[in-house]
Backbone as JSON Lines, residues from 0, in Angstrom:
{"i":0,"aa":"X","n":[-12.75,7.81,17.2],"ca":[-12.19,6.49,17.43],"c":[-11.94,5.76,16.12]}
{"i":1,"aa":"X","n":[-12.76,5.75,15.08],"ca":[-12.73,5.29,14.11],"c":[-11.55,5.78,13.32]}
{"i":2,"aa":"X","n":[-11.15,7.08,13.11],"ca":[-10.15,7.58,12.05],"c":[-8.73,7.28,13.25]}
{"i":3,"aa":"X","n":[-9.06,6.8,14.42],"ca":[-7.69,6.75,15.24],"c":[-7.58,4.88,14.55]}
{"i":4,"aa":"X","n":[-8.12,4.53,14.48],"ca":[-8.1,2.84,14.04],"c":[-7.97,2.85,12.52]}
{"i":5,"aa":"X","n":[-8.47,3.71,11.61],"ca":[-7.7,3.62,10.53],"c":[-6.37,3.86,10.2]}
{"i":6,"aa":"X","n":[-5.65,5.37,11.02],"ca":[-4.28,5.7,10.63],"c":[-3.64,4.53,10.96]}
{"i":7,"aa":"X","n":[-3.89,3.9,12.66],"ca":[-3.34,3.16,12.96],"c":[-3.36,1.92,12.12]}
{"i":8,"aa":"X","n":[-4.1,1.23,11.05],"ca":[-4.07,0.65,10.45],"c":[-3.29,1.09,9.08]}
{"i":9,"aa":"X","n":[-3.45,2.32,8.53],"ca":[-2.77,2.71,7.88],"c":[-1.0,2.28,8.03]}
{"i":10,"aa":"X","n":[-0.79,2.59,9.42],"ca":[0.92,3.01,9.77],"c":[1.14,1.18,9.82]}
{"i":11,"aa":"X","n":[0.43,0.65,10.1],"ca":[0.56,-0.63,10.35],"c":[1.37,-1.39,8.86]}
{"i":12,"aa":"X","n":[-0.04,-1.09,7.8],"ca":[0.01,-1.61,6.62],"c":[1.53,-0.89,5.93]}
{"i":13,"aa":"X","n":[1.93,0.59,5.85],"ca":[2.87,1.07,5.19],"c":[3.94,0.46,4.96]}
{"i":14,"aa":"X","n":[4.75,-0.3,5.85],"ca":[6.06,-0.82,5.57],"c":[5.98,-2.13,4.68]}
{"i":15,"aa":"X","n":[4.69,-3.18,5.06],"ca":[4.29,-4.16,3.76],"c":[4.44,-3.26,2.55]}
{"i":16,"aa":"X","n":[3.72,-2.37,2.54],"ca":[3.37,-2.19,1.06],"c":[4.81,-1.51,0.48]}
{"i":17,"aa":"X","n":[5.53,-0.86,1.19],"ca":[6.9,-0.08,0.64],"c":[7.38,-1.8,0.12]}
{"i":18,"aa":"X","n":[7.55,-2.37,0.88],"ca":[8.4,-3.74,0.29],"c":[7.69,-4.33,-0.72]}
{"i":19,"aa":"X","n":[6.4,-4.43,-0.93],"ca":[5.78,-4.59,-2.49],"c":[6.34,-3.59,-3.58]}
{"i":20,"aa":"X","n":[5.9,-2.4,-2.73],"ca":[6.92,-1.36,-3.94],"c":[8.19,-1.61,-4.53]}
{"i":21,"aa":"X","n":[8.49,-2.05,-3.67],"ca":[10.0,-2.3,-3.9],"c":[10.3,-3.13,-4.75]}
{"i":22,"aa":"X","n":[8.99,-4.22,-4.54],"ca":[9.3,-5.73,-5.49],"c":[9.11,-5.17,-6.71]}
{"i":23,"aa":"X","n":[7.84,-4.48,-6.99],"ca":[7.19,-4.01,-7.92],"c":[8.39,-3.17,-8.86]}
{"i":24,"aa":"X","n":[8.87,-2.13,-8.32],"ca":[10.01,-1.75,-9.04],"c":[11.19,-2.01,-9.8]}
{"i":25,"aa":"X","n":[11.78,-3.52,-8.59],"ca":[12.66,-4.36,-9.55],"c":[12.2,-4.96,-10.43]}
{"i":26,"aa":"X","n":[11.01,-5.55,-10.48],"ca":[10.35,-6.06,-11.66],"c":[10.52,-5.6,-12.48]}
{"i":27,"aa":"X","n":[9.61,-3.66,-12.4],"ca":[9.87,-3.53,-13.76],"c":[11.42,-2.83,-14.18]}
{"i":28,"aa":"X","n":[12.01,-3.18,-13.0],"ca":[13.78,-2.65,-13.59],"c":[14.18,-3.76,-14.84]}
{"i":29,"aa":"X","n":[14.13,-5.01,-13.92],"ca":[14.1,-6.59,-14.8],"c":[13.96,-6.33,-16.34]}
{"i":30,"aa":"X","n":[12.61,-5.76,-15.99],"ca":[12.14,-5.95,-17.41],"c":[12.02,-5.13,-18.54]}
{"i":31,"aa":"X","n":[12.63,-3.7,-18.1],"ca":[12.87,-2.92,-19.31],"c":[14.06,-1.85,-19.26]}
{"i":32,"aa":"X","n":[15.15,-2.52,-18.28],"ca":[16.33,-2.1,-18.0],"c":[17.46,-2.83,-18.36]}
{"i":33,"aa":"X","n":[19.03,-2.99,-18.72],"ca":[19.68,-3.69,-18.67],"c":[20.4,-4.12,-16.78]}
{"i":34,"aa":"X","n":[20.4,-2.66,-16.51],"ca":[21.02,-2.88,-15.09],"c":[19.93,-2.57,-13.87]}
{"i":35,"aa":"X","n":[19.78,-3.15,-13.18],"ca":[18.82,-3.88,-11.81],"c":[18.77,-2.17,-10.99]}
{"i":36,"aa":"X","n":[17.95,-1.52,-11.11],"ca":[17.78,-0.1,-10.03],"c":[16.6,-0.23,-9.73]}
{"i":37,"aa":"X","n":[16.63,0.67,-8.22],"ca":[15.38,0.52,-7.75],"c":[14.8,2.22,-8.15]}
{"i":38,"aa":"X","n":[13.74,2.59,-8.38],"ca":[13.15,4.06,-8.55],"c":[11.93,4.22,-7.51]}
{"i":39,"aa":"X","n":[13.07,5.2,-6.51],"ca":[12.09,5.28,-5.63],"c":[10.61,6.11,-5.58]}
{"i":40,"aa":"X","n":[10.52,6.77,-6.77],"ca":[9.12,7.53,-7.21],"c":[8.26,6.2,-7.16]}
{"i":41,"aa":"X","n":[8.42,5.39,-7.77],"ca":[7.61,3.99,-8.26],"c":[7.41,3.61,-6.64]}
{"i":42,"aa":"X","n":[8.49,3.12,-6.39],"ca":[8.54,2.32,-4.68],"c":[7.11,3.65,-3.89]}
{"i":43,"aa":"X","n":[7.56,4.67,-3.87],"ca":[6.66,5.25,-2.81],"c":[4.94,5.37,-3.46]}
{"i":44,"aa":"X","n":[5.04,5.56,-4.71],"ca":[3.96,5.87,-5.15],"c":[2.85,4.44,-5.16]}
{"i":45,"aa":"X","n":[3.74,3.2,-5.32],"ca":[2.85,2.18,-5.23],"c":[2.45,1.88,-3.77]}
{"i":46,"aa":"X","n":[3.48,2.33,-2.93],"ca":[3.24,2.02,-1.86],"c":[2.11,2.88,-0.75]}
{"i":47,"aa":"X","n":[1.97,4.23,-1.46],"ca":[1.09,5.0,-1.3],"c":[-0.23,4.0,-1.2]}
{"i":48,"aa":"X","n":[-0.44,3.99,-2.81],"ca":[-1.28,3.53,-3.57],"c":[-1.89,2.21,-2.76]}
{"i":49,"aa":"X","n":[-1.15,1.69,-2.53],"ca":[-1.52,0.29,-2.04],"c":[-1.93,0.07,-0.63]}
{"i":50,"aa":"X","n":[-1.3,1.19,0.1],"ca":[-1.65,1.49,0.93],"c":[-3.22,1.65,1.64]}
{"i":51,"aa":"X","n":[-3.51,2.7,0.5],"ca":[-4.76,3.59,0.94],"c":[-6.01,2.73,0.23]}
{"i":52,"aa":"X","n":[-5.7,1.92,-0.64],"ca":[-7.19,1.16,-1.31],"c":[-6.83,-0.16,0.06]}
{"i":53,"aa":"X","n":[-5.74,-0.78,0.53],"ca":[-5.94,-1.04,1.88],"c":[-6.73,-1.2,3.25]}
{"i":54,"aa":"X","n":[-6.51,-0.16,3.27],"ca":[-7.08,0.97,4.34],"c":[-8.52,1.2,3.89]}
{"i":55,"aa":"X","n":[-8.9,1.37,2.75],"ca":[-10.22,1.99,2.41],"c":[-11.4,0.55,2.62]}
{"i":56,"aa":"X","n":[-10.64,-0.4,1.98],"ca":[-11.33,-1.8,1.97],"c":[-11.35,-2.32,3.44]}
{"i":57,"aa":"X","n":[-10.27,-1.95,4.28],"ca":[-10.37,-2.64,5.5],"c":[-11.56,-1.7,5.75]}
{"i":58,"aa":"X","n":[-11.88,-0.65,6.25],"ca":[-12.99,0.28,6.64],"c":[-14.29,-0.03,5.95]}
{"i":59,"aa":"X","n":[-14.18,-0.26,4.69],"ca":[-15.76,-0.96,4.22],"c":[-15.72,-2.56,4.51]}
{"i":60,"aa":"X","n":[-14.77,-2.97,4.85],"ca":[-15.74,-3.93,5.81],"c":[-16.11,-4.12,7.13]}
{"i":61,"aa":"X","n":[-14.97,-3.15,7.98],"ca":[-15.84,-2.64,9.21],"c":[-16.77,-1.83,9.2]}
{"i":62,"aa":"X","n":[-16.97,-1.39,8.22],"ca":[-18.67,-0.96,8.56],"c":[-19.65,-1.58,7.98]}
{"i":63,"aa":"X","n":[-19.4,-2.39,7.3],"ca":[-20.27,-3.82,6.71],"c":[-21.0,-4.73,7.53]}
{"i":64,"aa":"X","n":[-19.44,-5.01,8.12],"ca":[-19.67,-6.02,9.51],"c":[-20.7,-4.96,10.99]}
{"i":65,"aa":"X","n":[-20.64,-3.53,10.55],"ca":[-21.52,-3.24,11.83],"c":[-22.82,-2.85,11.45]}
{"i":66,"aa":"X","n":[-22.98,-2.68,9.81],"ca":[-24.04,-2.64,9.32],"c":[-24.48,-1.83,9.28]}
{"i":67,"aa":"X","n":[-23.3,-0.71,8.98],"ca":[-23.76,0.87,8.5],"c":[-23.64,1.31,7.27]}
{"i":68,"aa":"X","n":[-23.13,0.41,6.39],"ca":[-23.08,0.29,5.0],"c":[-24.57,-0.15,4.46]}
């Protein structure tokens, strides 16, 4: 039950975080590009990234809150 409430939290969180990626990428297009591209290695990888420390933090505090931590 538990790893069915994380993916599902996982799949939940993914599309936020692709659109951070996304921000995240034009940023650094902004800032060390002349012309505005998005790189989608960056977009997925942050969004990975951001994803799963997410996900990991939501789970340590449900088990905080049940006091199995």
């Amino acid at each position: 039950m538990n790893s069915r409430k994380s993916l599902l939290f996982f799949a939940f969180m993914f599309p936020i975080a692709f659109v951070i990626g996304v921000l995240v990428s034009l940023c650094l297009s902004f800032q060390f590009h002349e012309n505005v591209q998005i790189n989608w290695l960056v977009v997925l990888a942050a969004a990975i990234v951001l994803d799963v420390l997410l996900t990991w933090r939501h789970n340590r505090d449900e088990k905080r809150q049940k006091g199995e931590l």
